[in-house]
Backbone as numpy.savetxt, mean C-alpha at the origin, in Angstrom:
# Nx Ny Nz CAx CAy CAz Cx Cy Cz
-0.85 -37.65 28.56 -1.65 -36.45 28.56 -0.80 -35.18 28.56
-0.09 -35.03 29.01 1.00 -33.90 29.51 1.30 -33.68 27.95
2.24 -35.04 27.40 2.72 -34.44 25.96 1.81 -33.63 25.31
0.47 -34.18 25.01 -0.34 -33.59 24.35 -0.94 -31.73 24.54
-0.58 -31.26 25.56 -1.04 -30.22 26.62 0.37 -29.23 26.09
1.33 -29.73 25.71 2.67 -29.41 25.68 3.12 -29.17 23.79
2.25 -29.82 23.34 2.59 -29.87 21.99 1.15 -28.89 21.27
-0.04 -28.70 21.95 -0.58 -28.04 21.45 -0.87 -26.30 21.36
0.28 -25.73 22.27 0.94 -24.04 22.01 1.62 -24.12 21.17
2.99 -25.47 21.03 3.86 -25.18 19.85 3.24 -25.23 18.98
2.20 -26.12 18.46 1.40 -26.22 17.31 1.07 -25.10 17.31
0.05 -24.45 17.96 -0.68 -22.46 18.02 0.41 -21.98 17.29
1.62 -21.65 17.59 1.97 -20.91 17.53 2.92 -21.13 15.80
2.98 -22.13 15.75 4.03 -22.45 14.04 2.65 -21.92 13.38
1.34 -22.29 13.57 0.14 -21.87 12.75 0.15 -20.54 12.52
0.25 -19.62 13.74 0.17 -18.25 13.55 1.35 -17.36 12.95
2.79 -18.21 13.19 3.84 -17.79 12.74 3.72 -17.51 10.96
3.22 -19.19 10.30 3.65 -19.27 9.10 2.26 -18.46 8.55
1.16 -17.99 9.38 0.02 -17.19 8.67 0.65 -15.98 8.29
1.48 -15.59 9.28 1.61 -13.98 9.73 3.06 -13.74 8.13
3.46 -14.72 7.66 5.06 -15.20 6.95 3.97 -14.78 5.62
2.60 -15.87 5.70 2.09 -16.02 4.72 2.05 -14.76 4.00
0.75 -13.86 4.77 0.17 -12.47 4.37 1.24 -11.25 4.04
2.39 -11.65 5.09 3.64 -10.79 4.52 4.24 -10.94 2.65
4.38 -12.20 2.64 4.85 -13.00 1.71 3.69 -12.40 0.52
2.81 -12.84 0.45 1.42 -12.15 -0.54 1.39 -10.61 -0.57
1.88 -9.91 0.27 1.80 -8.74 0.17 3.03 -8.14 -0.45
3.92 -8.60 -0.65 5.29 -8.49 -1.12 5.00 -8.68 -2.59
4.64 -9.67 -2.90 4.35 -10.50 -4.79 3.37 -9.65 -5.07
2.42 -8.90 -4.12 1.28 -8.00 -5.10 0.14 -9.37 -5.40
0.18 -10.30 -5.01 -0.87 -11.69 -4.48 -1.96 -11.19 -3.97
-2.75 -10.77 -4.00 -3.83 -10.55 -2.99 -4.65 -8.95 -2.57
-5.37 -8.58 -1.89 -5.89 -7.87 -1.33 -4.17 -7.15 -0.87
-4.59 -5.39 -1.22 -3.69 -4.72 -0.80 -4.14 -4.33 0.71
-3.22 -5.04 1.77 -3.61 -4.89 3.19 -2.99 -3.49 3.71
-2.31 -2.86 3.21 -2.05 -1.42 3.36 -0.63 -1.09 4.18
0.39 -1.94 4.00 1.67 -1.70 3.91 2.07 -1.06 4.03
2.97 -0.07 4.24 3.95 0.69 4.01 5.32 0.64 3.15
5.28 -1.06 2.26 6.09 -1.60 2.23 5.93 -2.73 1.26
6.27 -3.73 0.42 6.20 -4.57 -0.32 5.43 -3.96 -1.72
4.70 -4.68 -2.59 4.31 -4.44 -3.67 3.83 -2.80 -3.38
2.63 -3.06 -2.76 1.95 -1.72 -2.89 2.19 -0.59 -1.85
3.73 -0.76 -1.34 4.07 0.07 -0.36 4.83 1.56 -0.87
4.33 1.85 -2.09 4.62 3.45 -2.18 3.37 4.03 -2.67
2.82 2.74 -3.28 1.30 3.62 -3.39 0.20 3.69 -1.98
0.47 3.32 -1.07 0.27 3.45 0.69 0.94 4.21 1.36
2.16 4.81 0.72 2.77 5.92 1.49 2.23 7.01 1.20
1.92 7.09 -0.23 1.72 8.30 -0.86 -0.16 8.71 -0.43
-0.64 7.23 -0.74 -2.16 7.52 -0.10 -2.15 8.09 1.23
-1.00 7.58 2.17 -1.38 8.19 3.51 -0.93 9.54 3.76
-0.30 10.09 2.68 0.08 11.71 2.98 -1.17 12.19 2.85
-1.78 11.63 1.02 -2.67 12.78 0.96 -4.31 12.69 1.82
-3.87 11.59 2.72 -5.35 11.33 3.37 -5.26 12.10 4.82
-3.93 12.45 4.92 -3.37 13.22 5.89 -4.04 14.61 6.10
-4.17 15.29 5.21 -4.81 16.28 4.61 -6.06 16.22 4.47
-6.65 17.06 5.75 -8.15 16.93 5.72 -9.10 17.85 4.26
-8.02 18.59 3.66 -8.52 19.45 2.81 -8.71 18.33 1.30
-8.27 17.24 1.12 -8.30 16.87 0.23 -9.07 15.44 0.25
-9.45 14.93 -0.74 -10.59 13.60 -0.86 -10.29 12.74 -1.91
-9.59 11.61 -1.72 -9.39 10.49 -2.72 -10.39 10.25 -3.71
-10.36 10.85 -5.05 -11.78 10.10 -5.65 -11.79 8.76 -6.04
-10.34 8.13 -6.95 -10.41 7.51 -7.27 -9.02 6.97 -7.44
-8.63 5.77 -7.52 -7.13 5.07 -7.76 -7.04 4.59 -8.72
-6.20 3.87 -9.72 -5.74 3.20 -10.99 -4.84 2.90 -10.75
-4.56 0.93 -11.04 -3.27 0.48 -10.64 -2.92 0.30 -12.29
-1.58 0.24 -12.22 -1.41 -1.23 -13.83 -0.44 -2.39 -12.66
-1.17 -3.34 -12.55 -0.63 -4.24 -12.46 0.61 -5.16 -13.00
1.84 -5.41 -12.49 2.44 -5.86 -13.51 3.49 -7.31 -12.51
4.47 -7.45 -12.63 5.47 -7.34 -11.81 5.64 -7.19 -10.82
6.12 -5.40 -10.85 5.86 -4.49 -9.94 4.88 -3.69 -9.93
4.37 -2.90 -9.01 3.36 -1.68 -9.35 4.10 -0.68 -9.53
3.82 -0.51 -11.45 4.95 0.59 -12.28 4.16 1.79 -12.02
2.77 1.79 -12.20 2.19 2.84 -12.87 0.80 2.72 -11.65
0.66 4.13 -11.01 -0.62 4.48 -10.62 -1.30 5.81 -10.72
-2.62 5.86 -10.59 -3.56 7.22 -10.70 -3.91 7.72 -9.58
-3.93 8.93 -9.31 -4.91 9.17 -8.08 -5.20 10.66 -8.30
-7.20 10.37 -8.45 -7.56 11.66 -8.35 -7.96 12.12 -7.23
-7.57 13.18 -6.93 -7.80 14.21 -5.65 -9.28 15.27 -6.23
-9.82 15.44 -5.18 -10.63 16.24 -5.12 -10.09 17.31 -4.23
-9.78 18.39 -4.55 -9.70 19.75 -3.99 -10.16 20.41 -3.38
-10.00 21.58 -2.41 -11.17 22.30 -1.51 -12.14 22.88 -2.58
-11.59 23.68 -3.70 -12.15 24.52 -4.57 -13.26 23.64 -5.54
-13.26 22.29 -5.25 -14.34 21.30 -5.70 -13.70 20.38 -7.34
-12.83 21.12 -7.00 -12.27 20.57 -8.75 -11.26 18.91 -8.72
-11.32 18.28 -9.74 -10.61 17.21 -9.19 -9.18 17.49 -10.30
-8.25 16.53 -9.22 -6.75 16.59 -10.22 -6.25 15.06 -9.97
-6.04 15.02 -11.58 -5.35 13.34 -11.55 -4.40 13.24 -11.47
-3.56 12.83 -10.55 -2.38 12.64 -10.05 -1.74 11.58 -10.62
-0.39 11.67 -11.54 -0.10 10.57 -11.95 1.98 10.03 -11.72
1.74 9.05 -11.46 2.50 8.32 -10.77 3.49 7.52 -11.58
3.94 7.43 -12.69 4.21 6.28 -13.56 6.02 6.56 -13.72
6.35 5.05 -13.99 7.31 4.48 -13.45 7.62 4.65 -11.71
7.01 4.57 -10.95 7.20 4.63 -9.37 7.81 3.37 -8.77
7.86 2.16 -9.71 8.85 1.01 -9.04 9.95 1.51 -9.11
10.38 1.85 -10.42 12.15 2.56 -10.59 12.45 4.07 -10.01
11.21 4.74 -9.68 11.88 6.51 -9.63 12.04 6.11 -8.04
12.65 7.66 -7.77 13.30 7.52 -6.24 12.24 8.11 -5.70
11.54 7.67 -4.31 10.44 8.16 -3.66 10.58 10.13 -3.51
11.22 10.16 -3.48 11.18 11.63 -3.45 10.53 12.94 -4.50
11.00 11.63 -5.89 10.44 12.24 -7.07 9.10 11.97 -7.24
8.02 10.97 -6.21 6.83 10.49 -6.37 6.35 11.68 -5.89
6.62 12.21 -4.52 6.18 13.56 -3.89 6.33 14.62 -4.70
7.20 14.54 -5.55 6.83 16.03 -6.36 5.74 16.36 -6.94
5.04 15.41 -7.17 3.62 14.99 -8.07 2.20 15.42 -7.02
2.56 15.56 -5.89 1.83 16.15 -4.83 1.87 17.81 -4.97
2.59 18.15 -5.20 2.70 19.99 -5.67 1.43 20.56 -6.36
0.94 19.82 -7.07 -0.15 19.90 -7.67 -1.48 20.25 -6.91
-1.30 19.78 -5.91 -2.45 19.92 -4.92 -2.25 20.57 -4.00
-1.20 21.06 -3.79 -0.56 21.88 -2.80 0.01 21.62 -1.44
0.67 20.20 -1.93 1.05 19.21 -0.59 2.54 19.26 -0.72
């Protein structure tokens, strides 16, 4: 009885280990539901969403991925205080240096 009492945390816990490996792992390949990263496939288009959501003055209308590989290419229209929307565009963002993604925020006045 004991063994059994003794072997069923290690079991818990390899289960939750290789889940937690799993969802990392899928989120890395761009596999799945974008769980909102900071990091792996869709982790610059989650950095960049969380600036401009940062900004109570501004309103996500809409996103556009191209799927590939990597995530080369994305859209994002902003809605403005002044009511107007601006499409924000993102392309080549696997290869450019994050810094040059933020310049693309100027537009909106971020």
């Amino acid at each position: 009885m004991k063994r059994k009492w003794k072997l069923r945390p290690g079991l818990a816990t390899l289960i939750a280990s290789l889940s937690i490996l799993l969802f990392l792992a899928i989120d890395l390949i761009g596999f799945g539901p974008n769980l909102g990263f900071p990091f792996g496939y869709y982790g610059r288009l989650n950095q960049i969403l969380a600036r401009i959501e940062s900004n109570p003055d501004l309103e996500v209308r809409q996103v556009d991925l191209h799927h590939d590989i990597t995530l080369e290419d994305f859209y994002i229209t902003v809605r403005t205080p002044t009511g107007g929307d601006v499409r924000l565009r993102f392309e080549g963002a696997s290869d450019r240096p994050f810094g040059e993604l933020l310049q693309e925020l100027k537009k909106v006045g971020m």
